[in-house]
N, C-alpha and C positions, 0 to 999 in steps of 0.2 A: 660871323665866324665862317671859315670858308671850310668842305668836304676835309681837306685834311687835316685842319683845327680838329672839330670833332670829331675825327675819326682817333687821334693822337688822345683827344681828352676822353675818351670811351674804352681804351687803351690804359692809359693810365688810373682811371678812376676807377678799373679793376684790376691793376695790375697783371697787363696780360701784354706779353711782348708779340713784335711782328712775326717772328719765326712760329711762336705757339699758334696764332691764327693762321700762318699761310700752310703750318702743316694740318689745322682741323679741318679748312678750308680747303684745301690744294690751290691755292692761289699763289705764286712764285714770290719768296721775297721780295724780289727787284721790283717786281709788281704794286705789292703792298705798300712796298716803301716810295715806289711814285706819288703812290694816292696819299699816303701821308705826307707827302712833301709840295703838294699841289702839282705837280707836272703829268701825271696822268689821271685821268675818270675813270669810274667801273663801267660796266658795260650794266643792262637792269637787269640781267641775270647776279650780276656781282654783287650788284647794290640791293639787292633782295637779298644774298646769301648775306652779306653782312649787317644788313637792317634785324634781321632774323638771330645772327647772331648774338648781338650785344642788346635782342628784344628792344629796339625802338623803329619808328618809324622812318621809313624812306626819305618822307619830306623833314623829318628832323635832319637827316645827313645830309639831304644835300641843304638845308639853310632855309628852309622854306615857313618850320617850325621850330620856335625855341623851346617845345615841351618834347622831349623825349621820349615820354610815356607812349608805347603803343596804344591804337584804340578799341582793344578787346580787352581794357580796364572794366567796361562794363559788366562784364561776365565774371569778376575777381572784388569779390567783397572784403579781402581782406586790401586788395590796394585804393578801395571805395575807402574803407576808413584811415587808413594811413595819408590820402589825399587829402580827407576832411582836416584832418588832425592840422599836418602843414599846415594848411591857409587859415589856421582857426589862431597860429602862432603869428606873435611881433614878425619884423626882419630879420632883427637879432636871433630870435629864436629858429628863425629860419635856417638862418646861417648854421648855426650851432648843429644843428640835425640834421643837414648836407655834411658836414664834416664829421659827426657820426655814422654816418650813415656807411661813408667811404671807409674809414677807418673800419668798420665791420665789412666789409667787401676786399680790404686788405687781408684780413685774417680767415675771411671763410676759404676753405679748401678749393681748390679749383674743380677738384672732382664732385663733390654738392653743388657748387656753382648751375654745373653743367646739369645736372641733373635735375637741379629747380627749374631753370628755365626751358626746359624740354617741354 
C-alpha cells in the first residue's frame, strides 16, 4: 500500500476530509491532496505532523509497517487489553470488530476524537 493509500484510508476510516486536516495542520490543500494522490512526499517534519496526527507510526505511512498502532502502546493498559482481546478472536471475528470499531469512529464527535488523542 503505497503513502497515499494510507494516508486516504486513515482519512476515511475517521471520516475526516482533506480540508479539515490542511486547516488543523496548515498544510495547503493542494498539498495534501498530492500526497494523497501519490505525486508529492512530505517532507519528516510533515510526516511527523501527520504520523502524530492520525496517532500511528511514521513507518506505518510510509509502508514500512502494516501495524498502525504507535509504539508507546506500552505505556496504555487499556490498548494492552483491547490487543490481547483482537488476537485472542477467529478472522472472522476479527473482521467484525475492525468494522465496529470504524463504525464507532464514524459516530464519535470530532471534537472528543481530538481530545482523546492528545
Amino acid at each position: 500500500m503505497t503513502f497515499g493509500e494510507r494516508l486516504k484510508q486513515l482519512m476515511d476510516d475517521r471520516n475526516i476530509t482533506q480540508r479539515q486536516i490542511s486547516k488543523e495542520l496548515n498544510i495547503a490543500v493542494t498539498t495534501l491532496n498530492g500526497y494523497a494522490n501519490d505525486y508529492r512526499e512530505p517532507d519528516f517534519l510533515t510526516l511527523s505532523l501527520l504520523a502524530n496526527y492520525f496517532n500511528v507510526s511514521a513507518d506505518y505511512l510510509l509502508g514500512i509497517s502494516t501495524v498502525p498502532i504507535m509504539s508507546d502502546i506500552a505505556g496504555n493498559h487499556d490498548a494492552q487489553r483491547l490487543l490481547y482481546f483482537y488476537q485472542c478472536l477467529s478472522p472472522e471475528m476479527k473482521s467484525l470488530l475492525i468494522e465496529q470499531a470504524k463504525l464507532l469512529l464514524k459516530f464519535d464527535s470530532p471534537q472528543d476524537r481530538f481530545i482523546d488523542e492528545r
